[in-house]
C-alpha positions in Angstrom: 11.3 -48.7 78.9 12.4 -52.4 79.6 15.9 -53.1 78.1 17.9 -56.6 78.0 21.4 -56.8 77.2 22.2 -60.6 76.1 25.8 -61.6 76.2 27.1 -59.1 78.7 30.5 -59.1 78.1 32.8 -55.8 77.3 30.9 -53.8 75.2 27.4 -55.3 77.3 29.2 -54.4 80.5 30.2 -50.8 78.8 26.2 -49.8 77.9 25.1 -51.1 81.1 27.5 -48.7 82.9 26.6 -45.6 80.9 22.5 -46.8 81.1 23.4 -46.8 84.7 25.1 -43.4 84.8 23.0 -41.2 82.8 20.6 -39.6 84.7 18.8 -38.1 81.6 17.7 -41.6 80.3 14.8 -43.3 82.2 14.4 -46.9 81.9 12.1 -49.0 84.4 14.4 -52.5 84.5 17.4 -53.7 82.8 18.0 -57.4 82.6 21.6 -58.3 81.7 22.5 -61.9 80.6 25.9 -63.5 80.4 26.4 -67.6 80.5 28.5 -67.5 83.6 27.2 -64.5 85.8 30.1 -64.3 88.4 31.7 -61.5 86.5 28.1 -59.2 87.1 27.7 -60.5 91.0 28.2 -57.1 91.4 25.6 -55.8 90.0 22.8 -58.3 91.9 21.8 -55.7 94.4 21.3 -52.6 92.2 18.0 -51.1 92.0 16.0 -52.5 89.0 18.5 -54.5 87.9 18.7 -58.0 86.9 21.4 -60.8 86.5 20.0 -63.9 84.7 21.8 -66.6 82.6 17.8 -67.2 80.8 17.9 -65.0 77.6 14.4 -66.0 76.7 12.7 -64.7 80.2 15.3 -61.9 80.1 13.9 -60.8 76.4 9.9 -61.5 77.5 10.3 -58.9 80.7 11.5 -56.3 77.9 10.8 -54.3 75.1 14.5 -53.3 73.7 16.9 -55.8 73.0 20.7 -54.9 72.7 22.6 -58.1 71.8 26.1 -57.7 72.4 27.5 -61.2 71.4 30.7 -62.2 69.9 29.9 -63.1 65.9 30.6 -66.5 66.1 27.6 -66.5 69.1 25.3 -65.0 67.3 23.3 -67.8 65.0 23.0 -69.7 68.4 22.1 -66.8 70.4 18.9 -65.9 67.2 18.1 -69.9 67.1 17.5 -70.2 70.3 15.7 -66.5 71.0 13.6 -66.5 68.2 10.3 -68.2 69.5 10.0 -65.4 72.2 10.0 -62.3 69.9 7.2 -60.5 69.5 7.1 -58.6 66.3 4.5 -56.1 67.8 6.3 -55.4 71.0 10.4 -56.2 70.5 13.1 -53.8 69.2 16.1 -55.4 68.5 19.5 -53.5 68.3 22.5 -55.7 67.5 26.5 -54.1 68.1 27.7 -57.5 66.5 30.7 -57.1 64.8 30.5 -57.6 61.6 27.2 -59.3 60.8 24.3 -57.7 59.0 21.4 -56.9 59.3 20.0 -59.6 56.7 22.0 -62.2 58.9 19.1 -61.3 62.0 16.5 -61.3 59.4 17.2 -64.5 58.1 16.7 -66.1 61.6 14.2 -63.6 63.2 12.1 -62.5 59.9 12.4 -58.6 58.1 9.2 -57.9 59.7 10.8 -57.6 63.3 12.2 -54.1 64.4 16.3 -54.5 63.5 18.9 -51.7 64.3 22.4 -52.2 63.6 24.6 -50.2 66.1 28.2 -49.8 66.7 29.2 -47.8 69.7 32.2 -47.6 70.9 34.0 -48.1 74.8 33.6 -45.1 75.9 30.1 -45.2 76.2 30.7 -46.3 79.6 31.6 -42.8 80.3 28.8 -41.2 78.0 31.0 -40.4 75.2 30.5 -43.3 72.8 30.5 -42.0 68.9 27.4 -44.5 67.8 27.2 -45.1 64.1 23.4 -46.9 63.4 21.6 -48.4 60.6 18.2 -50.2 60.5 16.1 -52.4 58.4 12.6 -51.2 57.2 10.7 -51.9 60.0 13.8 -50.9 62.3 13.4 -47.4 61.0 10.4 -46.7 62.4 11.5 -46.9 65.6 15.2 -45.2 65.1 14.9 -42.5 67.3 14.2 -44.9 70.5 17.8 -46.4 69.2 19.4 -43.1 69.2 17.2 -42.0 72.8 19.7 -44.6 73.7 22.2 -43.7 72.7 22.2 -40.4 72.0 22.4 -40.5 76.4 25.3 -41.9 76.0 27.5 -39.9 73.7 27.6 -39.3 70.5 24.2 -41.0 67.4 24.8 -41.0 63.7 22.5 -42.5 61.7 24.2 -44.2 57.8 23.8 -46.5 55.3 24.7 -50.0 56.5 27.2 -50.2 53.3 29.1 -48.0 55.6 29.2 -49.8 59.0 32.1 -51.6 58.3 34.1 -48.1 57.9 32.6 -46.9 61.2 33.8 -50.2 63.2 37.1 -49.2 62.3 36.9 -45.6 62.6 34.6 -45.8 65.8 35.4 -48.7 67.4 38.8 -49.8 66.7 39.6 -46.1 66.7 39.3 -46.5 70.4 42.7 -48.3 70.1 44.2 -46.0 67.8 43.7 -43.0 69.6 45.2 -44.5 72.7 48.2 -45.4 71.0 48.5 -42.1 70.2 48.0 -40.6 73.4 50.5 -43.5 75.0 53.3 -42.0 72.1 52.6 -38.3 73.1 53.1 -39.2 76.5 56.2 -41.5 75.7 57.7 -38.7 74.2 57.1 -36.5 77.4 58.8 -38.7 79.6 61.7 -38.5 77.2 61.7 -34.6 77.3 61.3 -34.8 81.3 58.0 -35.3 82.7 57.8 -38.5 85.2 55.3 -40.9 83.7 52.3 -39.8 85.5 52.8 -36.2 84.7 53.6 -37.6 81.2 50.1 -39.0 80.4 48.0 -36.3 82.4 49.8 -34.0 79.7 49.2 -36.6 76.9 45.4 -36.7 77.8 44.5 -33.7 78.8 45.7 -32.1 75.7 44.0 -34.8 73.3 40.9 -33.8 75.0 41.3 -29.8 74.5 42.4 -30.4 70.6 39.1 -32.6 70.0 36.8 -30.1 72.4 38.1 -26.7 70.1 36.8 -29.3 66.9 33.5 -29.7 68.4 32.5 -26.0 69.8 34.1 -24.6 66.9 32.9 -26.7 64.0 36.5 -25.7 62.4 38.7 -27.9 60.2 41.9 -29.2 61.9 44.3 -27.3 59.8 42.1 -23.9 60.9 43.2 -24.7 64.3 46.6 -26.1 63.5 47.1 -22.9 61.7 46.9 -21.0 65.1 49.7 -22.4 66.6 51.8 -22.2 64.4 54.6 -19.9 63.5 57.0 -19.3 60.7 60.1 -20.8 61.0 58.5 -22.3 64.6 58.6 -25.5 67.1 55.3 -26.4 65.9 56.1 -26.8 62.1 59.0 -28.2 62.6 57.3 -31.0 64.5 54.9 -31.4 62.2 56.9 -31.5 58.9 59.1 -34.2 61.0 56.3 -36.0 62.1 55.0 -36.3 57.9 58.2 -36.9 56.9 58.1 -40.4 59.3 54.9 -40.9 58.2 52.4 -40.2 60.1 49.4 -39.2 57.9 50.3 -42.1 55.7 50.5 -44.8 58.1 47.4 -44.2 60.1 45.3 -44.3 56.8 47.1 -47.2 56.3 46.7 -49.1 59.8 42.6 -47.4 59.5 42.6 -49.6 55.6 44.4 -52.3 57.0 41.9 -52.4 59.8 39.2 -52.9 57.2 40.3 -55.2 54.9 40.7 -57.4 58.4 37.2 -57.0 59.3 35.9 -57.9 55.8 37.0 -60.8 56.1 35.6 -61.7 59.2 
């Protein structure tokens, strides 16, 4: 498998990484575009890898497309693409924020492979929570997409109605959760932990309550319920915590969030 990733910036630079890392996925050459290259120099040497500012020879030495372009890119990046895709050959995924699937078709034609995916940063450590969606034609080949990703965390396939709702929970829940882990460990350098000490705590912990969620398959408040004790440290934390808000303004910030993106 042949993959190009036009418009190698953050999220471009992210997949790259965890294509790189994965020893599981097999791909024969990746081709990584970007206007100004400098930032990828790096990469120049690596072993069936290539830097290139030409989208169109990137996209004819491949068969998967991931664009990776900021929205207001995008038109531009279809107009000027469009003559070399090859309806019987190309797969194009797009992790464009906020722009349908319709908004490729109407450039590229609805009879072209389109997948919709939103991963998040992490996939440049393998633990990206993907949400995908496709187009007719795009479901045909949906298990290449999630082959993909799949190697590099986390695939869910949904309704492109819902996409928007995963970009906030997936993507911009990135964000969240490291504000919250940055509070937890805020608070331990108030009870006495240096700062370093403070966010290995703040981390590690994070981790462990999300692991027990996915090897257990058990609601929070199952494990919640285990750890705490009537009349206890725990509860009292907790009720405190509600009492500030907590619950309530993350729903709000995650609503917030998409109204925001709506109206991008």
């Amino acid at each position: 498998m042949k993959i190009a990733i036009i418009g190698t910036g953050n999220l471009g630079y992210s997949i790259a990484i965890g294509i790189l890392s994965q020893s599981n996925f097999k791909f024969k050459n990746l081709y990584l575009t970007k206007r100004n290259i400098e930032s990828l120099s790096s990469w120049e040497n690596l072993k069936n890898v290539t830097i290139s500012t030409d989208n169109k020879e990137a996209i004819r030495q491949s068969d998967v497309v991931i664009i990776t372009v900021q929205p207001i890119q995008l038109q531009g990046v279809l107009e000027e693409i469009k003559e070399v895709i090859d309806i019987n050959k190309h797969t194009i995924i797009s992790t464009v924020t906020g722009r349908k699937i319709q908004d490729i078709e109407s450039v590229l034609g609805n009879d072209i492979a389109i997948i919709r995916a939103m991963p998040n940063t992490a996939i440049s450590v393998g633990q990206s929570m993907t949400c995908i969606s496709a187009n007719k034609k795009g479901k045909e080949n949906i298990d290449l997409a999630k082959t993909i990703f799949d190697s590099l965390g986390t695939t869910l396939y949904i309704e492109e109605k819902l996409m928007q709702s995963a970009t906030v929970i997936c993507a911009s829940g990135i964000a969240f959760w490291m504000r919250l882990i940055r509070a937890t460990a805020q608070g331990a350098v108030q009870l006495g932990f240096d700062a370093k000490e403070a966010q290995e705590l703040a981390m590690q912990t994070c981790l462990g309550a999300a692991s027990l969620l996915v090897k257990s398959g058990n609601h929070p408040e199952q494990e919640i319920d285990k750890v705490t004790t009537p009349n206890g440290c725990t509860i009292t934390g907790l009720n405190e915590m509600e009492h500030q808000g907590l619950s309530s303004s993350l729903i709000q910030g995650l609503v917030a969030s998409f109204e925001k993106i709506n109206q991008i």
